[in-house]
N, C-alpha and C positions, 0 to 999 in steps of 0.2 A: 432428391438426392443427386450429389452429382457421381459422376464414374468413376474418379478417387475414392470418394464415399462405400460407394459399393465395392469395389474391389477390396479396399482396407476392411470391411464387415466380411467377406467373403475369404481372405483369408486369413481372419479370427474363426470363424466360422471350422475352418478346414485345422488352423492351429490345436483349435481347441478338441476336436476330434480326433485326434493325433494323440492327444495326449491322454486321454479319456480310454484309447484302446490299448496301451499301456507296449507299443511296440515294442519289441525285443530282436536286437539283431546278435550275428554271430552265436557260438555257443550257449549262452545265454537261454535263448529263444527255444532249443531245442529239450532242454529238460526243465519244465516248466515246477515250479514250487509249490509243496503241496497246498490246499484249500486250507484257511485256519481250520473251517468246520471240521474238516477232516483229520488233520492232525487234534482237533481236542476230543475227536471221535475214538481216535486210536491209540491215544492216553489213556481214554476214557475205559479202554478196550486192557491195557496195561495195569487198570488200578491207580493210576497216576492221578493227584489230584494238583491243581495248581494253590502255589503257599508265598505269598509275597511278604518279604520282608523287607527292613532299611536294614542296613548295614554301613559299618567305617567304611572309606574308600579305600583304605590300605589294608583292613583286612579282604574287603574283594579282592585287592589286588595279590595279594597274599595267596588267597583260593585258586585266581586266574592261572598266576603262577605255578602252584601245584597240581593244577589241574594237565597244566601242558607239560609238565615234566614226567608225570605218570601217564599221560596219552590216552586220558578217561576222559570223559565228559563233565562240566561244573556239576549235574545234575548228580552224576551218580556218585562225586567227590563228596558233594556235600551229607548227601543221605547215607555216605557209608560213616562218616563224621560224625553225624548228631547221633548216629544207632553205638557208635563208641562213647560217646559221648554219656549217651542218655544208659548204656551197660555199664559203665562204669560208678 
């Protein structure tokens, strides 16, 4: 191998390690996100169960929108919706 060679391996090497440890600088770095396992832990902890659906893009958008006009969360917009919904 010549010492281009190695150097260019060396620092893929160090690239790739960099990236793999998922640096974080600035604010960022300091309040770190919680573990999924742990957030589905504390769902799980809530009663919350996860419910996928498709949906139109304009009525997401619709939701998004009402969601940030009332300063709730999508999640709790929509569950109060389907319980009117489904009361009705």
């Amino acid at each position: 191998m010549k010492k281009t060679d190695l150097a260019k391996s060396d620092a893929k090497k160090l690239m790739n390690q960099m990236g793999t440890q998922g640096a974080t600088f600035g604010a960022a770095g300091k309040t770190a996100a919680p573990d999924r396992r742990e957030q589905r832990d504390r769902d799980r902890a809530l009663g919350l169960v996860p419910f996928a659906v498709k949906l139109n893009g304009d009525l997401v958008q619709q939701l998004q929108t009402l969601s940030k006009e009332r300063g709730v969360e999508l999640n709790q917009l929509v569950a109060e919706l389907l319980q009117k919904g489904l009361a009705a």
